[in-house]
C-alpha positions in Angstrom: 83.0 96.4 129.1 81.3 99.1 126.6 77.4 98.5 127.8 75.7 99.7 124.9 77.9 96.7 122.8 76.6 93.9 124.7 73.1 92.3 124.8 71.1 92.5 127.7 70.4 89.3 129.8 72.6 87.8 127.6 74.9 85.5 130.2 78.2 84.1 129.4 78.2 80.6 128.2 79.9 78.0 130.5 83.2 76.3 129.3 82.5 73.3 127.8 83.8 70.2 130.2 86.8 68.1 128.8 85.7 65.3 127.4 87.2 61.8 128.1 89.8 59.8 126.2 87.8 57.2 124.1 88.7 53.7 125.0 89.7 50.7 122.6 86.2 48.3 122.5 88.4 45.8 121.3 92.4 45.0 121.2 93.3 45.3 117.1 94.2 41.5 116.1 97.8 40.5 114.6 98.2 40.7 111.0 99.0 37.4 109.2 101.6 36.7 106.9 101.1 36.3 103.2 102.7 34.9 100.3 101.9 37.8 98.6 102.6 40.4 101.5 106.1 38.3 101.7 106.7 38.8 97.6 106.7 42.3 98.0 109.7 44.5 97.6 111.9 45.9 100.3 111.5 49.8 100.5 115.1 51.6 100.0 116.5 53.5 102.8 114.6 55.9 104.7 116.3 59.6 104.7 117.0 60.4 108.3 114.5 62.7 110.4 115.2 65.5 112.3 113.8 64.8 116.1 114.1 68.5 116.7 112.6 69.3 113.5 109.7 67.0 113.4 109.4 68.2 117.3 108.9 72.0 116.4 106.7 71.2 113.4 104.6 69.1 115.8 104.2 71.8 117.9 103.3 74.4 115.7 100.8 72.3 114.5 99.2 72.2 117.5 99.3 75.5 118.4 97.6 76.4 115.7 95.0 74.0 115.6 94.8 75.3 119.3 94.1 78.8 118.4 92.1 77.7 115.2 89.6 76.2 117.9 89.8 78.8 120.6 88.5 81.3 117.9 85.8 79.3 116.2 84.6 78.9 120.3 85.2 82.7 120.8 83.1 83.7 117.6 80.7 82.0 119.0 80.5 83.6 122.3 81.1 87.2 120.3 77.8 86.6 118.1 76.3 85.8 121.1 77.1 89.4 123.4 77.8 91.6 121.2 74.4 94.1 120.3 75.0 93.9 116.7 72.2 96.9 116.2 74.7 99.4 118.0 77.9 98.3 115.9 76.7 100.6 112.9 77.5 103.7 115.0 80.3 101.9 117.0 84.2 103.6 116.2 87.0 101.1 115.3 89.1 101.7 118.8 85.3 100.9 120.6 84.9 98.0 118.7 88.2 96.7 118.9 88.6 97.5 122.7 84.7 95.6 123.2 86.3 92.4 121.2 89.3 92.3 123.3 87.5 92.6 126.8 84.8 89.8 125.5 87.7 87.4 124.4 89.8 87.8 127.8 86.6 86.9 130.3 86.1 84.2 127.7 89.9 82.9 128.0 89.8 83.5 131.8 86.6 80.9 132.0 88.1 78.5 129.5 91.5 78.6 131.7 93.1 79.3 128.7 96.4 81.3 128.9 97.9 82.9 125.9 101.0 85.6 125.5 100.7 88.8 124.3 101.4 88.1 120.5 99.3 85.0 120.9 96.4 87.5 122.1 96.8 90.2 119.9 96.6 87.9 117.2 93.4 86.6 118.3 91.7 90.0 118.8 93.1 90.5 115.3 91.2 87.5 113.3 88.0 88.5 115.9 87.9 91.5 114.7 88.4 90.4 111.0 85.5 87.6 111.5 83.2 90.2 112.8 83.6 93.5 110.9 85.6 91.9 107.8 86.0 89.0 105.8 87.9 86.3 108.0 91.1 84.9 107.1 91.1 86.6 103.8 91.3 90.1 105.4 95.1 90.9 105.7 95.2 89.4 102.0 93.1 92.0 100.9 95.4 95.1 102.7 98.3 93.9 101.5 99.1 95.7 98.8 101.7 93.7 97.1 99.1 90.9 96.4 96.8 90.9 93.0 94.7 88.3 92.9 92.8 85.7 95.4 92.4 82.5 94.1 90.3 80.5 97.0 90.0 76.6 96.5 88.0 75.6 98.9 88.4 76.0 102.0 91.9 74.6 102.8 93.3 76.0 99.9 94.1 79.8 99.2 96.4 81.1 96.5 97.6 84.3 96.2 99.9 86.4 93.0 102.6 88.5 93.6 104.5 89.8 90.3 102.6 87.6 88.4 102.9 84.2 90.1 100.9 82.0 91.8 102.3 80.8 95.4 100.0 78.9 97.9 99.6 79.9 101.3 99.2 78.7 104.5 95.7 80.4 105.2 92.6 78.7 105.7 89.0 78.5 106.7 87.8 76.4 109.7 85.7 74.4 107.2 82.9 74.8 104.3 80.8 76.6 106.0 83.0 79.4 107.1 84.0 80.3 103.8 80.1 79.8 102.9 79.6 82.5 105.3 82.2 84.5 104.1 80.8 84.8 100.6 77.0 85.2 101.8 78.6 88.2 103.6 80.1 89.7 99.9 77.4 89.0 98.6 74.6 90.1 100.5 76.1 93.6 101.3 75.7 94.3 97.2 72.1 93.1 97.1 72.8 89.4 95.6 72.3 85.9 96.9 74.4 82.7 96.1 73.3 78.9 97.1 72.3 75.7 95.0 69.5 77.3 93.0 71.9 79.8 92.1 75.1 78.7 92.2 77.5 81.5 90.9 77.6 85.3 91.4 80.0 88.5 90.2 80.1 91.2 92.8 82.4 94.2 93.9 83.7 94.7 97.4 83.8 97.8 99.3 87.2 98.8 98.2 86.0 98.1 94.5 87.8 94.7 93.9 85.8 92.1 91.7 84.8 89.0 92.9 83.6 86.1 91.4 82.5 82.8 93.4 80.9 79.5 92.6 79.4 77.2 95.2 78.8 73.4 95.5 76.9 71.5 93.8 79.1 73.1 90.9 82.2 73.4 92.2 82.8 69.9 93.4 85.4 70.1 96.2 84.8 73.0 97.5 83.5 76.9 96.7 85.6 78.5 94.2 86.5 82.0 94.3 88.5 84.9 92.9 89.2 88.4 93.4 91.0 90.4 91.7 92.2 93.3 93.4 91.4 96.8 93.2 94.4 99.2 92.8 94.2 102.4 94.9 97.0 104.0 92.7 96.4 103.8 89.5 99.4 103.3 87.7 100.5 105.7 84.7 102.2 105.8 82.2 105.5 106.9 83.7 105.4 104.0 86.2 104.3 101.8 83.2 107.8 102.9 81.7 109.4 102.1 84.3 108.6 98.7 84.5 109.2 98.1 80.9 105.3 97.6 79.1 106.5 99.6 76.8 109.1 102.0 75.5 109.3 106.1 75.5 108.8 106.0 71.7 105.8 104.3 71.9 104.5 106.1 74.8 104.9 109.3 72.6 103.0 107.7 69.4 100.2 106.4 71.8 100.3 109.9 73.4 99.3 111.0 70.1 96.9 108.4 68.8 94.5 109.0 71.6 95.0 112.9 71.7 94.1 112.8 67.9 91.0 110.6 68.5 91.6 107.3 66.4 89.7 104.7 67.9 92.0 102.2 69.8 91.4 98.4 71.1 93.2 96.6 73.3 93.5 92.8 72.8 95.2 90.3 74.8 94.6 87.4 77.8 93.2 87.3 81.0 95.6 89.2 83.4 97.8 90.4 80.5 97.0 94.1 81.7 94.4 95.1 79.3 92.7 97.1 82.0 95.6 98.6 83.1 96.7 99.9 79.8 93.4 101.0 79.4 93.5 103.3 82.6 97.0 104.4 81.0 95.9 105.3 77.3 92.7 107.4 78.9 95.4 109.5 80.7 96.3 111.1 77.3 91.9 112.1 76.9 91.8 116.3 77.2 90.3 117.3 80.7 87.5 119.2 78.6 85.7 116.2 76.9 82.8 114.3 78.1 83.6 110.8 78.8 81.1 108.1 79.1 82.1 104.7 80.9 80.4 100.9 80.6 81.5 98.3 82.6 80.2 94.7 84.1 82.3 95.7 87.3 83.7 99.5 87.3 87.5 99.0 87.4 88.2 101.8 85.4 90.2 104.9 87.4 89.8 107.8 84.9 91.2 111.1 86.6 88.8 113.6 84.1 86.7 116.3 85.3 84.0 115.2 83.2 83.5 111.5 83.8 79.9 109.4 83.7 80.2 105.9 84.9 78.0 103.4 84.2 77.5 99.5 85.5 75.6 96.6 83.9 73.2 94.7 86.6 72.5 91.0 86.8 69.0 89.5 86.6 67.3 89.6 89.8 66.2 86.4 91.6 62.7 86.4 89.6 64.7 86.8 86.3 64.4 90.0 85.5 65.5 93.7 85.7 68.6 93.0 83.9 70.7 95.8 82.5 73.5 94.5 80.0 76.4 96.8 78.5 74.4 97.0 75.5 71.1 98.9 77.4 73.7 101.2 78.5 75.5 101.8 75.5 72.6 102.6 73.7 71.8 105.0 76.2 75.1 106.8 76.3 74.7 107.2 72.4 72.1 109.4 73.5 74.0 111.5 76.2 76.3 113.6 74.3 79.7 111.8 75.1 82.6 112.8 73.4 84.3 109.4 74.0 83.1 106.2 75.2 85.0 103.8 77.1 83.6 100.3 77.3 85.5 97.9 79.9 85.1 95.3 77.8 83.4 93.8 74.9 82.4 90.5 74.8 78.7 89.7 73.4 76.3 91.8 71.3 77.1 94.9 72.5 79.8 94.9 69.9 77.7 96.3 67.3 76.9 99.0 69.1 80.2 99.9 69.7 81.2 100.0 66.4 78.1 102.3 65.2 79.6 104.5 67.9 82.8 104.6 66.4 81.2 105.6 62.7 79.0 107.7 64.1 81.3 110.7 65.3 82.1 109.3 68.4 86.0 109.0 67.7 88.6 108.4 70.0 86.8 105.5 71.9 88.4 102.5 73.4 87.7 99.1 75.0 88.8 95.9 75.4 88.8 92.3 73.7 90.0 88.9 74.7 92.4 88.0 72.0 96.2 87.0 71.4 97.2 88.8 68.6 95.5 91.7 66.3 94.6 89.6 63.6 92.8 87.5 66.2 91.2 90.8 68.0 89.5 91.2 64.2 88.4 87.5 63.8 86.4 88.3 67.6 85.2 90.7 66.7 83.4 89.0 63.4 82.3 86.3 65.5 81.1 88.5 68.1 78.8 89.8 65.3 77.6 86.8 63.9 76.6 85.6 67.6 74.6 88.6 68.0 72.2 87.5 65.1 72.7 89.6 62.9 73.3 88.2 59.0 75.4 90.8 57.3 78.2 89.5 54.6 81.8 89.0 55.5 83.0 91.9 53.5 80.2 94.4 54.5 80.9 93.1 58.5 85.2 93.6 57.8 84.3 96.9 56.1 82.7 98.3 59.2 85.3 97.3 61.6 88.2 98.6 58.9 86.3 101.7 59.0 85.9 101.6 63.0 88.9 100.8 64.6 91.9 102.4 63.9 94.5 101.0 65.9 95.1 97.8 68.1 97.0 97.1 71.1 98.4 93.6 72.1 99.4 93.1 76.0 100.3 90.1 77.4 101.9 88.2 80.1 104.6 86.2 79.7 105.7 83.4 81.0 108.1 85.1 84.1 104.9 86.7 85.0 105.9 89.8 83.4 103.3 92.5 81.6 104.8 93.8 78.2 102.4 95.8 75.4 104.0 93.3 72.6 102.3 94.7 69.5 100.5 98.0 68.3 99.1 97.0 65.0 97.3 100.1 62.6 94.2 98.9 60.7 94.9 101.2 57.2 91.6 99.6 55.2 90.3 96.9 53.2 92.2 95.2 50.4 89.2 93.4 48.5 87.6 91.4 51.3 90.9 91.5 54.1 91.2 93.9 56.4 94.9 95.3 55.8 96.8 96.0 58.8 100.4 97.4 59.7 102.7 96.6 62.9 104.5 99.6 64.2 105.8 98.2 67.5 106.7 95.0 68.3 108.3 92.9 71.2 111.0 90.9 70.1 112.2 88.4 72.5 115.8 87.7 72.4 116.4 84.8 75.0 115.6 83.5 78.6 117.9 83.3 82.1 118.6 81.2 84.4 116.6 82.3 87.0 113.5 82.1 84.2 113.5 86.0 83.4 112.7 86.7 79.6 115.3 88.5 78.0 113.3 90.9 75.4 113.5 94.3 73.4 110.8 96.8 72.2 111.5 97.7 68.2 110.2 99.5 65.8 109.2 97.7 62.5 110.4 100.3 60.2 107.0 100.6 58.8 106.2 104.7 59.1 102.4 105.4 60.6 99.1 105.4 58.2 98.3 108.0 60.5 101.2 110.6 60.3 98.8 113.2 58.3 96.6 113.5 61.0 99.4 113.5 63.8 100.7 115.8 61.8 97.7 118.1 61.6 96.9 117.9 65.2 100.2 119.5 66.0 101.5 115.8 67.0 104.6 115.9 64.7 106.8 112.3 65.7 110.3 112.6 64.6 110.5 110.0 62.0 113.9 108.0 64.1 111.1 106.5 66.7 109.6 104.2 63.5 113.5 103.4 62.9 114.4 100.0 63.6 117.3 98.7 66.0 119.6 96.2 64.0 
């Protein structure tokens, strides 16, 4: 074995000795017969089982339960030799070649005989309990999954294409997955248990997680990570997977190039980050570009890129920074844009000065599900920030603000479409008046559950053609022509 890996005078832990059957204290006594037990109703006719079946399901629940207790026993015994001190300067093939020669003189003085796949896969979830996060690992490297939905500890849901399926994953108990999220946790400065009982944190690989422990969550810690995407996707691939049309692409194209100021409204997991990433592909390479975020999702592929992060409260309370601090420090930094991940609280005015103030062309995010909600959000966002304006003055500033909305969603079949782009064109005494360009028109459903759908123009010609126009963004008028 690697020397410098294992503790010294540490001595190998003898096999615990099998313990005996328990024995019956007392024979169980005959049930009696009742009038009532005698009234009740003959089950039907029980379906046929399988002996073969049943025997093979049998045994592969015991081999796993098997392996499930050889490597909670194993863990143990790897906490126990490993120096953990010289693992920081320790290569993968070293570590991984330490774990393996640790767990086969553990399985040679347990007597315990496993095949090569059996063994490999062992080493595997060692190595995964020790230098990652446990049974969640090969969730988080493969790439076709999105989000992590953990239930407690038995229970682990994962989406692929936008739908939930459960797995069969699971943690040894509570306190493993306890473990696993003081290890999240921890590594990002932050602490989780009953005085505190919920935290948001980012991984390594920037994916967000958010868990919530017991006394709160009642059966079980709750958590969910929403993976971070190593390729961003653009607008090419968005195409492709039909969010949205050519035509649109080409007005969006021009929307941002020409600097109106753009939302984008919709649900949680309807994309809204993602069409974010794809709208800010469209920003010049020779503007400055300031970024606020809770969690930094945002993959912007400018030269001239500042990213900024909001921090929780510490454990005393304080040294909180919220989106607004930063925002009203970015005002302050030159930016020719500003990108806020989302806005959700107070910080809303702020953004909206921004975009009066000569700060066109900046974007964000709102939960909403439609653009005439997006506007009603964004009034109540101002009223919860305290600040008493009249309806009409507050509806004037965000006519004058924002220019244009976006509406993704998901639908039912899981699918991601940009459903509406709705222009903001003024105020019409004290309504905001507002134009649809783009639409998504669903036209029926499969079989198999798909949505049957169609992008279409609304026939309504842009508010903002002038200024396309002027920017050397001349649309050919047939991409605001309808499909009949």
């Amino acid at each position: 074995m690697f020397a410098r890996f294992k503790k010294h005078g540490s001595a190998a832990p003898q096999a615990p000795a099998p313990s005996k059957p328990a024995t019956d204290a007392a024979a169980p006594s005959k049930a009696v017969a009742t009038p009532v037990a005698a009234a009740r109703p003959r089950p039907g006719p029980v379906a046929p089982v399988n002996p073969a079946l049943a025997a093979t399901a049998d045994k592969e629940k015991k081999r796993k339960d098997r392996l499930a207790e050889l490597r909670l026993e194993l863990h143990k015994r790897l906490l126990e030799n490993l120096n953990l001190a010289a693992l920081e300067h320790a290569s993968e093939n070293e570590l991984r070649s330490e774990i393996a020669a640790i767990a086969s003189e553990a399985l040679e003085e347990m007597s315990v005989v496993l095949n090569k796949d059996e063994r490999q896969g062992l080493n595997q979830e060692l190595y995964d309990e020790v230098m990652g996060l446990g049974p969640i690992e090969p969730l988080l490297k493969d790439e076709t999954v999105n989000d992590i939905l953990i239930n407690g500890p038995r229970q682990i849901f994962v989406e692929r294409a936008g739908k939930l399926t459960l797995t069969d994953i699971t943690f040894k108990d509570e306190r493993h997955l306890l473990r696993i999220i003081d290890k999240i946790v921890s590594a990002v400065g932050r602490r989780v248990d009953e005085s505190n009982p919920y935290v948001d944190a980012r991984l390594a690989d920037g994916s967000r997680f958010n868990a919530m422990v017991p006394p709160v969550a009642v059966d079980g810690s709750l958590v969910s990570i929403r993976k971070f995407k190593k390729d961003k996707l653009k607008v090419d691939d968005l195409i492709r997977f039909g969010a949205f049309t050519e035509e649109m692409a080409a007005y969006l194209q021009a929307a941002v190039a020409t600097r109106l100021n753009i939302i984008v409204s919709g649900g949680t997991g309807s994309g809204k980050t993602t069409t974010l990433n794809a709208l800010s592909s469209f920003i010049d390479n020779s503007e400055r570009i300031l970024t606020i975020e809770d969690t930094a999702e945002l993959q912007l592929q400018q030269v001239h890129v500042g990213r900024m992060e909001s921090r929780p409260p510490n454990v005393e309370g304080k040294g909180a920074v919220t989106q607004r601090d930063c925002l009203r420090n970015a005002l302050r930094m030159r930016p020719d844009r500003i990108i806020v991940g989302e806005t959700r609280g107070e910080e809303v005015i702020d953004m909206l000065q921004a975009m009066n103030t000569g700060h066109d062309g900046s974007m964000t995010t709102i939960h909403a599900n439609s653009a005439r909600d997006a506007v009603s959000r964004l009034e109540n966002m101002i009223a919860m920030a305290g600040i008493e304006m009249p309806i009409k003055a507050v509806r004037a500033q965000i006519a004058s603000a924002v220019n244009l909305i976006v509406q993704a969603s998901r639908l039912q079949d899981g699918s991601r479409r940009m459903v509406s782009v709705t222009e903001l064109t003024g105020m019409e005494g004290e309504v905001i008046s507002m134009q649809e360009v783009f639409r998504y028109e669903r036209l029926g459903i499969e079989p198999s559950g798909k949505i049957i759908g169609r992008f279409n123009a609304t026939g309504v010609r842009s508010h903002y053609s002038d200024r396309f126009r002027q920017w050397g963004y001349d649309l050919p008028a047939s991409i605001y022509e309808p499909i009949i």
